[in-house]
Each structure stands twice: as C-alpha cells, then as structure tokens.
N, CA, C and O atoms as a Tripos MOL2 file, in Angstrom:
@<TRIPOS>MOLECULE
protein
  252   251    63     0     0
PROTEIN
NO_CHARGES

@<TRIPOS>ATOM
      1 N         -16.3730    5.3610   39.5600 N.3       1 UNK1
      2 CA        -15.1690    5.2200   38.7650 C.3       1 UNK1
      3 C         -14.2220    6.3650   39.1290 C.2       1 UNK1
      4 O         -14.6240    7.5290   39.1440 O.2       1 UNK1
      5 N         -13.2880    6.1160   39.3450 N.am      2 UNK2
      6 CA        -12.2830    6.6500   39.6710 C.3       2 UNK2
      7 C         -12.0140    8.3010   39.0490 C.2       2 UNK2
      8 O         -13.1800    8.6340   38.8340 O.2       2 UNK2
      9 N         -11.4120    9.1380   38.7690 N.am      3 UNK3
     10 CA        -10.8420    9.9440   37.5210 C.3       3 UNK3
     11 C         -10.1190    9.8580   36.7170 C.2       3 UNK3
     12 O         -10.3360   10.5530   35.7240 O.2       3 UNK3
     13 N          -9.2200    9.2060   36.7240 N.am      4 UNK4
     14 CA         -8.2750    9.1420   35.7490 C.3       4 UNK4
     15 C          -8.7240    7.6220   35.3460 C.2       4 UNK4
     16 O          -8.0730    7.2540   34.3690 O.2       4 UNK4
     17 N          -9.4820    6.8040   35.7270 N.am      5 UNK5
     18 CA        -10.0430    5.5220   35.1270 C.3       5 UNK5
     19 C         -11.2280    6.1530   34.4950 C.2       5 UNK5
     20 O         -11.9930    5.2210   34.2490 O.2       5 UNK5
     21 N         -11.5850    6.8990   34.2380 N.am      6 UNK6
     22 CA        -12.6540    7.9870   33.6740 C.3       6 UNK6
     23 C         -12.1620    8.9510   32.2740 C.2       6 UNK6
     24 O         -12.8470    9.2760   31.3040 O.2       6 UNK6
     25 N         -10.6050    9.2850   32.6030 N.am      7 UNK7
     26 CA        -10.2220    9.6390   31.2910 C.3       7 UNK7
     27 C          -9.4590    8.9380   30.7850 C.2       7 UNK7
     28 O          -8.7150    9.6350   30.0950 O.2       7 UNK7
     29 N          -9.2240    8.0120   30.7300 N.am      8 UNK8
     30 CA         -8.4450    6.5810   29.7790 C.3       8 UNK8
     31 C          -9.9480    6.3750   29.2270 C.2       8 UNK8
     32 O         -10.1170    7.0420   28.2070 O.2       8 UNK8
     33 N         -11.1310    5.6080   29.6300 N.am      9 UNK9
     34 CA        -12.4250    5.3160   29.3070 C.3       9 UNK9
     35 C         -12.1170    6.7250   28.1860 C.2       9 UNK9
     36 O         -11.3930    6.7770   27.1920 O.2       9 UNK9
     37 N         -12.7590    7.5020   28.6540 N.am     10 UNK10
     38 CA        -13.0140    8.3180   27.6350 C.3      10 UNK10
     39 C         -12.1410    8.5640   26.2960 C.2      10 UNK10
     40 O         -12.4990    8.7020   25.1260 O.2      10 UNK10
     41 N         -10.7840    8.5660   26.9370 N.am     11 UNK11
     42 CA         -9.5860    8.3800   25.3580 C.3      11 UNK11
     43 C          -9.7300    7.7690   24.5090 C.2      11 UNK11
     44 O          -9.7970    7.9630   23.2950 O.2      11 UNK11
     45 N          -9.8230    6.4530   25.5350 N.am     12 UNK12
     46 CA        -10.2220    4.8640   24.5190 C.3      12 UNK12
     47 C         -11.4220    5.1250   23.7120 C.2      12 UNK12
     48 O         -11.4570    4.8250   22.5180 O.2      12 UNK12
     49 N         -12.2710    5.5990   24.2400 N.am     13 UNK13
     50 CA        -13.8970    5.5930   23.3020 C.3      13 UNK13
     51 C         -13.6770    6.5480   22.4520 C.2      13 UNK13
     52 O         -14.4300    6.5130   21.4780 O.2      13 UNK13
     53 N         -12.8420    7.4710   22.4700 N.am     14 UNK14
     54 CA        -13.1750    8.6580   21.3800 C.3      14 UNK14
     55 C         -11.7320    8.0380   20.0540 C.2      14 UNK14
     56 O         -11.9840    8.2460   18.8670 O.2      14 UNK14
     57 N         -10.6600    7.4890   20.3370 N.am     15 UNK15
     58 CA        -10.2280    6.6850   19.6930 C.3      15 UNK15
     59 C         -10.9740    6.3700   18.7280 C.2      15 UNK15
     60 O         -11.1780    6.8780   17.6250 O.2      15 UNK15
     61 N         -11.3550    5.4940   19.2450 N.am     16 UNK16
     62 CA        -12.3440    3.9100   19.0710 C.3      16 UNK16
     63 C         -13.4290    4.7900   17.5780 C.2      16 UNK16
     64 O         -13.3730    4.6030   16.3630 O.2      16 UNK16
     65 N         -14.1200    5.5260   18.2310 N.am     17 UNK17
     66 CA        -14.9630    6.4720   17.4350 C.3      17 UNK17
     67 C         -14.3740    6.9810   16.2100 C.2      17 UNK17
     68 O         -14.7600    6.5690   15.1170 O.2      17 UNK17
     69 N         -13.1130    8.1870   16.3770 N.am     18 UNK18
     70 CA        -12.3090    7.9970   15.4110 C.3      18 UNK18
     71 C         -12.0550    6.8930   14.0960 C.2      18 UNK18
     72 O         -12.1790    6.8610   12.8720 O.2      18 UNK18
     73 N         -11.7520    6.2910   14.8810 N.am     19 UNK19
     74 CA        -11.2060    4.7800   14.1740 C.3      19 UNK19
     75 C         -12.1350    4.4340   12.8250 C.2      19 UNK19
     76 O         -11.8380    4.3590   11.6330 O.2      19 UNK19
     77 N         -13.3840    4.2600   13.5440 N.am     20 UNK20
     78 CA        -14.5230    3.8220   12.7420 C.3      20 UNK20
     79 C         -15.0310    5.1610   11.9770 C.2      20 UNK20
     80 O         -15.5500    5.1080   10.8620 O.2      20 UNK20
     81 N         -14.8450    6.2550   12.6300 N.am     21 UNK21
     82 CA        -15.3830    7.3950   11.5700 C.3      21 UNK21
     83 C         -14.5270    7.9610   10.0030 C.2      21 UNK21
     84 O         -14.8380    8.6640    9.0410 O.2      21 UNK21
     85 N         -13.0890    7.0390   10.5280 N.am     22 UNK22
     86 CA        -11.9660    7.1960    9.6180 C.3      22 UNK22
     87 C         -12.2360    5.5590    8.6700 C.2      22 UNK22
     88 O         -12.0120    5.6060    7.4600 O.2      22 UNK22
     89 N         -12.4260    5.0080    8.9190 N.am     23 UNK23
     90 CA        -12.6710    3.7120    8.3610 C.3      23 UNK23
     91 C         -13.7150    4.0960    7.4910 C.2      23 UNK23
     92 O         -13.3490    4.4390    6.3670 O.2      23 UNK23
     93 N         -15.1870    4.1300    7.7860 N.am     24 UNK24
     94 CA        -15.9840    4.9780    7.2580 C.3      24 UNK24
     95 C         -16.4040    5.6800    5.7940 C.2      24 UNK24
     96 O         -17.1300    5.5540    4.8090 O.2      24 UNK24
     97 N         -15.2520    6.6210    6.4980 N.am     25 UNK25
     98 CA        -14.7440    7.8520    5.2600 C.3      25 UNK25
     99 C         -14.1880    7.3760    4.2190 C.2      25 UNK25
    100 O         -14.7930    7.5820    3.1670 O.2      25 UNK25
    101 N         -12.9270    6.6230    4.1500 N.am     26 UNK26
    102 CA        -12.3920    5.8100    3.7160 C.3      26 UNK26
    103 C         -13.5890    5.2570    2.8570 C.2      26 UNK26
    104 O         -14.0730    5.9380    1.9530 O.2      26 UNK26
    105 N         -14.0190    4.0850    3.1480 N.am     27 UNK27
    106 CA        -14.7410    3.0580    2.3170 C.3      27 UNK27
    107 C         -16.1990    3.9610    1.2180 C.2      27 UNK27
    108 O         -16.8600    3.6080    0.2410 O.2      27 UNK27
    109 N         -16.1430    5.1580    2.0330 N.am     28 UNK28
    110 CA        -17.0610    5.8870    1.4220 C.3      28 UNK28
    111 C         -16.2930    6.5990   -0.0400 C.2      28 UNK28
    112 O         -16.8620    6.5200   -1.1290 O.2      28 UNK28
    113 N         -14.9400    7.2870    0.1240 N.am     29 UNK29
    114 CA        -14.5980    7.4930   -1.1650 C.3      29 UNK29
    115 C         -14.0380    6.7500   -2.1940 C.2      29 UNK29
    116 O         -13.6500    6.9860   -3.3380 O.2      29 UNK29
    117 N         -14.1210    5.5690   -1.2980 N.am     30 UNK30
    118 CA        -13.3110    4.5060   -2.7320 C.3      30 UNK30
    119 C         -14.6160    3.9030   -3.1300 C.2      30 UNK30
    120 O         -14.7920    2.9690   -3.9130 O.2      30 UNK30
    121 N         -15.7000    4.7410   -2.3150 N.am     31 UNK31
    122 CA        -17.2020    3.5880   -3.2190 C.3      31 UNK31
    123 C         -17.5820    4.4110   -4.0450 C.2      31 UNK31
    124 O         -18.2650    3.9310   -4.9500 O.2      31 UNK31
    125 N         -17.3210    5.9330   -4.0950 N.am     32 UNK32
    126 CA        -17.9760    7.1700   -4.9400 C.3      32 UNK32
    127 C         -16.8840    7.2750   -6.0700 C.2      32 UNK32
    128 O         -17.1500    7.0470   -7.2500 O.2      32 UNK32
    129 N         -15.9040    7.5600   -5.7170 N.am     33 UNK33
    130 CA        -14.5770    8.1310   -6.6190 C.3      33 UNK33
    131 C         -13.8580    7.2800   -7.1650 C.2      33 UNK33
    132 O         -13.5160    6.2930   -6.5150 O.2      33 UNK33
    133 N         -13.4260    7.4590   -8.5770 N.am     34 UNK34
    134 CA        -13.0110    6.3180   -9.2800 C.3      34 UNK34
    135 C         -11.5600    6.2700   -9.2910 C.2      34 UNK34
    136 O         -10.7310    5.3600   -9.2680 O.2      34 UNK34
    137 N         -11.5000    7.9610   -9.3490 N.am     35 UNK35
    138 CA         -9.8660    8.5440   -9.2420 C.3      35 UNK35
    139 C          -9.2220    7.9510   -7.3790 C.2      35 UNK35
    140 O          -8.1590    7.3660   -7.1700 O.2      35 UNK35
    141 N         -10.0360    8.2640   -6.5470 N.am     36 UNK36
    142 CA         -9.8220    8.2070   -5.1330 C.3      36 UNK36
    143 C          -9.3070    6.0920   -5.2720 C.2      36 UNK36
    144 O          -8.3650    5.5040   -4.7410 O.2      36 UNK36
    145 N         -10.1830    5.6650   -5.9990 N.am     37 UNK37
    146 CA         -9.5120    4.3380   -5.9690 C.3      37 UNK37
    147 C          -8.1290    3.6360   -6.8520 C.2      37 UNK37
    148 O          -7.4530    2.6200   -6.6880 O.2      37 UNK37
    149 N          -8.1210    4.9570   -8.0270 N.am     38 UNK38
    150 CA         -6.9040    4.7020   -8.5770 C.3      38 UNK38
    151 C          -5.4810    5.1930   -7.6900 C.2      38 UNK38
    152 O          -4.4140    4.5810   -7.7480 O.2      38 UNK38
    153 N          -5.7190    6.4130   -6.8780 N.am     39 UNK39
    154 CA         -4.6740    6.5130   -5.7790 C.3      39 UNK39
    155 C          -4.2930    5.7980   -5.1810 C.2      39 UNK39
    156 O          -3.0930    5.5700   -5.0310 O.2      39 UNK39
    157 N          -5.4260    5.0870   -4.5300 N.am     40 UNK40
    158 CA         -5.3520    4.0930   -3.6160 C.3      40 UNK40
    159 C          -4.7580    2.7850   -3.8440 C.2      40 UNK40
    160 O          -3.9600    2.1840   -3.1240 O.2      40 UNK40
    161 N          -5.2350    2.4590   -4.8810 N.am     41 UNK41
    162 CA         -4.6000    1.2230   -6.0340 C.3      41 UNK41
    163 C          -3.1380    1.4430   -6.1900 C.2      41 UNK41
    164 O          -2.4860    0.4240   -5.9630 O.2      41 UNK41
    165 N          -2.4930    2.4150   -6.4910 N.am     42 UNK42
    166 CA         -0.7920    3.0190   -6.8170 C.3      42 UNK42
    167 C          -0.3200    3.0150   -5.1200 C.2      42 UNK42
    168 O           0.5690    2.2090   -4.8480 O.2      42 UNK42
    169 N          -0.7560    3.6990   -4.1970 N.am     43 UNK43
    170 CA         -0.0460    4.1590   -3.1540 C.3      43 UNK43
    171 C          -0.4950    2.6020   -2.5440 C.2      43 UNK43
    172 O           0.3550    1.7170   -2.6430 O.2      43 UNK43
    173 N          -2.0220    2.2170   -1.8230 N.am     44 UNK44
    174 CA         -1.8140    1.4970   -0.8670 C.3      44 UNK44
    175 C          -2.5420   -0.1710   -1.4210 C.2      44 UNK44
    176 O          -3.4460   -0.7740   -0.8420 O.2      44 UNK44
    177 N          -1.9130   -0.5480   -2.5090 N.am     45 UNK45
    178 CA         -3.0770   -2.1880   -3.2730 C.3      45 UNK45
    179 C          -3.5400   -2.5510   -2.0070 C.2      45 UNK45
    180 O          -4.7310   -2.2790   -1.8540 O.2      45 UNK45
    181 N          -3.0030   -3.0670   -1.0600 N.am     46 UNK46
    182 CA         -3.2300   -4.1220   -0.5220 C.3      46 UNK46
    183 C          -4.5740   -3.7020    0.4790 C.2      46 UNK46
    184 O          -5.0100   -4.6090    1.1880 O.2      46 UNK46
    185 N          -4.9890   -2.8630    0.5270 N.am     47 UNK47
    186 CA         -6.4240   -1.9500    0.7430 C.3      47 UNK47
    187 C          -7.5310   -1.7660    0.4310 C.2      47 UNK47
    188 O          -8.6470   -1.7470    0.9500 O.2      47 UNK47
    189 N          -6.8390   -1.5540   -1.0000 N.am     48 UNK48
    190 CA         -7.6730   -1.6580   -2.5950 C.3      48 UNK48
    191 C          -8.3480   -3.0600   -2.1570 C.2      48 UNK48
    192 O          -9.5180   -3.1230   -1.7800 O.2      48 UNK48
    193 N          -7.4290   -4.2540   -2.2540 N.am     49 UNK49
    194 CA         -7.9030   -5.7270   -2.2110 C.3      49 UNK49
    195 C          -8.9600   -5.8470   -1.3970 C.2      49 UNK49
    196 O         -10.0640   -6.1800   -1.8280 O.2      49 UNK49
    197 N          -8.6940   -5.5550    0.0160 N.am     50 UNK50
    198 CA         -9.2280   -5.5020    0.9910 C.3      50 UNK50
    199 C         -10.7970   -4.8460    0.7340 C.2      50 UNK50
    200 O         -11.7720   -5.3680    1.2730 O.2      50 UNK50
    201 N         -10.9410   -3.4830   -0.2690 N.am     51 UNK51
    202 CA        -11.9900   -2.7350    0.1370 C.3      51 UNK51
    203 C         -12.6000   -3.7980   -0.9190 C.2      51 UNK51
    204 O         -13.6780   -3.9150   -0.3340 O.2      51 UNK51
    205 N         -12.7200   -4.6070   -1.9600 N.am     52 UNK52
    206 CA        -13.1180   -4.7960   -3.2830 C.3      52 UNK52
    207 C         -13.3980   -6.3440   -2.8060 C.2      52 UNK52
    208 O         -14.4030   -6.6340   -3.4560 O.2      52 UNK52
    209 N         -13.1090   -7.2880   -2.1580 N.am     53 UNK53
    210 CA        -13.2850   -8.4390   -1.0400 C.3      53 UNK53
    211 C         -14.6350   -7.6450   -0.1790 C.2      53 UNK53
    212 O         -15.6860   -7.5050   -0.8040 O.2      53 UNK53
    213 N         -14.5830   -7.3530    0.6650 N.am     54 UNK54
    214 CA        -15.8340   -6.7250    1.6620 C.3      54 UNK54
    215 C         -16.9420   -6.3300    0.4090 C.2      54 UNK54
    216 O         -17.7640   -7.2220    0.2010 O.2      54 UNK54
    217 N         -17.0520   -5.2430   -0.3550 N.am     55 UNK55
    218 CA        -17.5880   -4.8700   -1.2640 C.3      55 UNK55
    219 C         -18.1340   -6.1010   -1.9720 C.2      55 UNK55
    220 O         -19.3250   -6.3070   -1.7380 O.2      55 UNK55
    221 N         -17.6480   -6.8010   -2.6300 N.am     56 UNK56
    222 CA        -17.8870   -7.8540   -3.4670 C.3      56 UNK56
    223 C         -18.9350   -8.6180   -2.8460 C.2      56 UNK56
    224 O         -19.8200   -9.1360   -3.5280 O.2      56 UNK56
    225 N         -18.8670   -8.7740   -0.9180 N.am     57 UNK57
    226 CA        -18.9660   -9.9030    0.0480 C.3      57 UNK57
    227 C         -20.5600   -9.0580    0.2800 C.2      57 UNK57
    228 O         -21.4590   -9.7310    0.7840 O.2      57 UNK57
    229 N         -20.7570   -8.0850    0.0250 N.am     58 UNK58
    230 CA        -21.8510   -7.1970    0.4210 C.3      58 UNK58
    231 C         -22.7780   -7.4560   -0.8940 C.2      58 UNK58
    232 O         -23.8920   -7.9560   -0.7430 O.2      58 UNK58
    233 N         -22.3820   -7.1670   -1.9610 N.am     59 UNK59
    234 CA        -23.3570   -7.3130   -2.9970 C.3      59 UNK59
    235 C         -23.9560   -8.6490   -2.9800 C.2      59 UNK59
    236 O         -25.0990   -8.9150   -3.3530 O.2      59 UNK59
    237 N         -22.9170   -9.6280   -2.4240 N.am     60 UNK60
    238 CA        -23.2310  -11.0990   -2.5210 C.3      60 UNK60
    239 C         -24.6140  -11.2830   -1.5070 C.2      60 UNK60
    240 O         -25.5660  -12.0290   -1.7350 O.2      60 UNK60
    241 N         -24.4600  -10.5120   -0.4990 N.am     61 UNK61
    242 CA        -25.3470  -10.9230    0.1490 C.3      61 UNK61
    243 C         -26.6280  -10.0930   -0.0900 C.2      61 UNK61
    244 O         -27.7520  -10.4220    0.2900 O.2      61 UNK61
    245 N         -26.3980   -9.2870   -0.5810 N.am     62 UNK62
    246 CA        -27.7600   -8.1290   -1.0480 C.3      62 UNK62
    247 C         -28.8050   -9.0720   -1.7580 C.2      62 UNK62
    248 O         -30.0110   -8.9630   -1.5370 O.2      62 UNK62
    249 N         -28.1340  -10.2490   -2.8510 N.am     63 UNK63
    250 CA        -28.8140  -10.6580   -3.6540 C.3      63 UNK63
    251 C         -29.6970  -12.0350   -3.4010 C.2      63 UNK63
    252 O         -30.4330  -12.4680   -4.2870 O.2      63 UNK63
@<TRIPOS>BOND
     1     1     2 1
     2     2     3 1
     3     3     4 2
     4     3     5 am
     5     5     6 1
     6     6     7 1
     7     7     8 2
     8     7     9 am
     9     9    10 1
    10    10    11 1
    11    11    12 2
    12    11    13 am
    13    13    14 1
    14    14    15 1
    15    15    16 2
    16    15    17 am
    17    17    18 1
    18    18    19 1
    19    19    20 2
    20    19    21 am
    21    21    22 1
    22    22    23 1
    23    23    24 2
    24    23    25 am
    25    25    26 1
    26    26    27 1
    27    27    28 2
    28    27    29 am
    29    29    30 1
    30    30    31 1
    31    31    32 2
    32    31    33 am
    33    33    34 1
    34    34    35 1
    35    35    36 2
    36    35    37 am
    37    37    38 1
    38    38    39 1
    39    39    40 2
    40    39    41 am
    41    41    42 1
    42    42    43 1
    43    43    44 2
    44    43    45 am
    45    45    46 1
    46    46    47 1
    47    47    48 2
    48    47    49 am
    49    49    50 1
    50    50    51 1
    51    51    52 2
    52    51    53 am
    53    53    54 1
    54    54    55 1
    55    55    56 2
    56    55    57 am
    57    57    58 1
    58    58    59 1
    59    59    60 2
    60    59    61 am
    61    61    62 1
    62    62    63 1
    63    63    64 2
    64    63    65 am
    65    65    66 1
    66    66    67 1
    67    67    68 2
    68    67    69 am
    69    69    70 1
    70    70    71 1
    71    71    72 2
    72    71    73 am
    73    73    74 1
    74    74    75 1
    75    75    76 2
    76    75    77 am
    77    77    78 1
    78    78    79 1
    79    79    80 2
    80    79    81 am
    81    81    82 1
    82    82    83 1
    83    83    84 2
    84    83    85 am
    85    85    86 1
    86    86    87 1
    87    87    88 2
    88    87    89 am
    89    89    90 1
    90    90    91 1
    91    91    92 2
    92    91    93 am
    93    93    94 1
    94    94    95 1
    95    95    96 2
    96    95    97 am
    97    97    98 1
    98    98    99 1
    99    99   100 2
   100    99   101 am
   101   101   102 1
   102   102   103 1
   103   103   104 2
   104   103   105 am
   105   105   106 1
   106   106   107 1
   107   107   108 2
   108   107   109 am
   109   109   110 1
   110   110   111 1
   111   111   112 2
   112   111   113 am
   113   113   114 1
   114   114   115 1
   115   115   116 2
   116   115   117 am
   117   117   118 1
   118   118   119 1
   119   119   120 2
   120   119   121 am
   121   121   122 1
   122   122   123 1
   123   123   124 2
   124   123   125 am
   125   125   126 1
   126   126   127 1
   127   127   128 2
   128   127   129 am
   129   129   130 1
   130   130   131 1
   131   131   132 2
   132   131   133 am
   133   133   134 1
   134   134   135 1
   135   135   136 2
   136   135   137 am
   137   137   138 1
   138   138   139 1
   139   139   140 2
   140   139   141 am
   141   141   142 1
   142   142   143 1
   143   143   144 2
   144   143   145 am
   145   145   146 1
   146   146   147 1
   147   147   148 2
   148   147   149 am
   149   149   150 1
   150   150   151 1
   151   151   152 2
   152   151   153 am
   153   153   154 1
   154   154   155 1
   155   155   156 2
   156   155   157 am
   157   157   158 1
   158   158   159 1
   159   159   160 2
   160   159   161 am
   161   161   162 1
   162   162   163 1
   163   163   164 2
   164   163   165 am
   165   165   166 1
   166   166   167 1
   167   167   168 2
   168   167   169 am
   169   169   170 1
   170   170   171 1
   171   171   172 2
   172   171   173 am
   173   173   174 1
   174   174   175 1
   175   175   176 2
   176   175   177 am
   177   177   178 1
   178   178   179 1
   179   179   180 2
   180   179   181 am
   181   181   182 1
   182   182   183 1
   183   183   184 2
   184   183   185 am
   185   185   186 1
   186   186   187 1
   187   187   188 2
   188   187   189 am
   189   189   190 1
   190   190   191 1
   191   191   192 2
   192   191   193 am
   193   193   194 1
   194   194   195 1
   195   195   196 2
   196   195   197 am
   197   197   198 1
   198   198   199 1
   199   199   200 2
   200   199   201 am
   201   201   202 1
   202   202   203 1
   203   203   204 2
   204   203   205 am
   205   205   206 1
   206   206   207 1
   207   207   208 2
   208   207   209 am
   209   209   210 1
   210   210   211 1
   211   211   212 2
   212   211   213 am
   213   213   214 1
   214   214   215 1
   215   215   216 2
   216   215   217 am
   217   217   218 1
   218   218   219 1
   219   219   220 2
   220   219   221 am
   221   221   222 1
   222   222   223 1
   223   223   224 2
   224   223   225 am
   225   225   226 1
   226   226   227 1
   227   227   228 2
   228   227   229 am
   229   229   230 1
   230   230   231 1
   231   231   232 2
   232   231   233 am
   233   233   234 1
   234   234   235 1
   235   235   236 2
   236   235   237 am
   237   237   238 1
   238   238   239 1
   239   239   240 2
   240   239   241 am
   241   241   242 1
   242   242   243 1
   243   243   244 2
   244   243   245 am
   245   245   246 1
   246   246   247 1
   247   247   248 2
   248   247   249 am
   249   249   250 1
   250   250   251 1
   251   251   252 2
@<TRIPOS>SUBSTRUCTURE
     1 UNK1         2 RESIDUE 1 A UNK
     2 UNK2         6 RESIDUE 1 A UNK
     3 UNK3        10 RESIDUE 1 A UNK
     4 UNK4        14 RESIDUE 1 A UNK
     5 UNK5        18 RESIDUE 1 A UNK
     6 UNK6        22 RESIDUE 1 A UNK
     7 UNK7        26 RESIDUE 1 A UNK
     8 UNK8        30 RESIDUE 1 A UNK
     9 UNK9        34 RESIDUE 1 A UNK
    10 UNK10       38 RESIDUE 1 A UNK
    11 UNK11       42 RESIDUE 1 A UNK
    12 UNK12       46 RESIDUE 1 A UNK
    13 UNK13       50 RESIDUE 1 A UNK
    14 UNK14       54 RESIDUE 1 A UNK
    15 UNK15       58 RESIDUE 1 A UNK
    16 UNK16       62 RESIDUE 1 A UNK
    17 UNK17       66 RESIDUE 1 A UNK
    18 UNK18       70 RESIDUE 1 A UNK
    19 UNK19       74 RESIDUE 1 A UNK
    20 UNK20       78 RESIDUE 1 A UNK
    21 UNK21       82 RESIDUE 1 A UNK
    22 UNK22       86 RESIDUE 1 A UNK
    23 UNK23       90 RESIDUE 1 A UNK
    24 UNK24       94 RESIDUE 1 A UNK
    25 UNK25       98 RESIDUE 1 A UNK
    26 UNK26      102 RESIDUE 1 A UNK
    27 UNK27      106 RESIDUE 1 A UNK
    28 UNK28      110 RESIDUE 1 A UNK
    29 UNK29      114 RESIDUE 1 A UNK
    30 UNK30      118 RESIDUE 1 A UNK
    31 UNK31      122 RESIDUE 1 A UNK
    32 UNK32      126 RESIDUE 1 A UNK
    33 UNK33      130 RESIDUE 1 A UNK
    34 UNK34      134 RESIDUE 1 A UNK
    35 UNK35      138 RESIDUE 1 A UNK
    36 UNK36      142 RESIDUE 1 A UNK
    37 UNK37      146 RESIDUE 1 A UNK
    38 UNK38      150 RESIDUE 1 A UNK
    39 UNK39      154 RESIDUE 1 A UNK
    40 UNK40      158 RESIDUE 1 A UNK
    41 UNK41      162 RESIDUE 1 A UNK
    42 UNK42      166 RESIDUE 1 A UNK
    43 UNK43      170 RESIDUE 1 A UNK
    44 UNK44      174 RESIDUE 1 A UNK
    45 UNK45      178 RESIDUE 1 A UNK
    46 UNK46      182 RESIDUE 1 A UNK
    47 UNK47      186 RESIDUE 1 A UNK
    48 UNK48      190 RESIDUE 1 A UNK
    49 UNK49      194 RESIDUE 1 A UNK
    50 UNK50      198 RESIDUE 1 A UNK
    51 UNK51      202 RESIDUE 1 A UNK
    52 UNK52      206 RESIDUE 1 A UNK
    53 UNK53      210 RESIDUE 1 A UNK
    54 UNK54      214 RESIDUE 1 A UNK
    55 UNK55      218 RESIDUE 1 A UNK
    56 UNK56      222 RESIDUE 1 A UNK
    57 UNK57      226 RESIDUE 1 A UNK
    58 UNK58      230 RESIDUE 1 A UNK
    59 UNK59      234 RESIDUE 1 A UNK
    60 UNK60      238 RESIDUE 1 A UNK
    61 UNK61      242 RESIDUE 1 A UNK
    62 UNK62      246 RESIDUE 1 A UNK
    63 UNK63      250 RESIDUE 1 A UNK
C-alpha cells in the first residue's frame, strides 16, 4: 500500500473509531443520567426519540 493510501486508511479508521466511541458515550449518559436526558430532551428531542426507540427495541428483545 502505497503512503499516503496508508494515511487516508488510517484517518478514516480513527474517524470511524471516534464516531462510535462518541456514539457510545452518548447513549451511555442518557442511560445513567436523568438530568443528561432532560438536556438532551430541551436542546436536541429528536435524539431523545431516537435514543428511547433503540432502547425500548433492546428491552424488547431482552425479554
């Protein structure tokens, strides 16, 4: 592989990593914090919806 086709690869993957370690984090304090989901609820609903859909879709299948 080339070098510079070697550091795009690598940009992209640590991105990528990012991405999901920020996603993550995210879903982790709106599952602990009640306040962290009332922020979230005021500043970004349509998130809120989003995290409480997946969540909902998880317990469903736990059972």
């Amino acid at each position: 592989m080339e070098p510079v086709a070697r550091k795009i690869f690598k940009g992209v993957l640590f991105l990528e990593v990012a991405g999901v370690a920020g996603a993550y984090l995210l879903f982790y304090r709106m599952d602990t914090s009640q306040d962290f989901r009332h922020t979230m609820n005021r500043r970004f609903p349509s998130i809120l919806e989003e995290f409480i859909t997946k969540a909902m879709n998880g317990l469903e299948f736990m059972e």
